[in-house]
N, C-alpha and C positions, 0 to 999 in steps of 0.2 A: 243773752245772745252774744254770740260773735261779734266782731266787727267786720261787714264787709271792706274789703281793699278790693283795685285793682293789681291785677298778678302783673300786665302790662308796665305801669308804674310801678310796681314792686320789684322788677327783675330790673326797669333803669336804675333804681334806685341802689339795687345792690349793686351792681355793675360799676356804677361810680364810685361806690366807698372804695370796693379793688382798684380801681384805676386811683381815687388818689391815696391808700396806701401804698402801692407801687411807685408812688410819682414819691413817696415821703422816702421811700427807701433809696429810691436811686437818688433824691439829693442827700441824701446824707452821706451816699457809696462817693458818688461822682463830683460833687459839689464843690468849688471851687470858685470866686470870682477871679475877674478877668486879674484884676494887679497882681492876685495871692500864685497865677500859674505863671506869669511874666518876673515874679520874684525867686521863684525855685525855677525856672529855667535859668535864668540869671546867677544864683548861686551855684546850679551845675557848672555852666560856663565856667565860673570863675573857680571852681576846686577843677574843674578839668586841667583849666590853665597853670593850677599850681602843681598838681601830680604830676602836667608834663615838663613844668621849670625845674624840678626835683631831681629829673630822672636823670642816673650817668651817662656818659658815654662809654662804650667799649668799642675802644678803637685797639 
């Protein structure tokens, strides 16, 4: 014989696995800690500041 389940519990239970597949993908997409996005802002800043110390004048 079969196994009874409840379909109740069985639809939470899928439901979860998509939510934390989703939750796995978007940290992988998004994921960043805080010093790792204060460090590449930081390094923008600072090639910003050299592209614009580079640039000539035309006067």
């Amino acid at each position: 014989m079969a196994d009874i389940i409840n379909l109740r519990q069985a639809r939470k239970a899928h439901k979860r696995r998509q939510g934390e597949a989703l939750a796995a993908a978007n940290r992988a997409k998004f994921g960043q800690t805080k010093s790792q996005r204060t460090l590449h802002s930081a390094e923008a800043l600072r090639e910003g500041r050299v592209v614009d110390g580079a640039e000539l004048d035309n006067d």
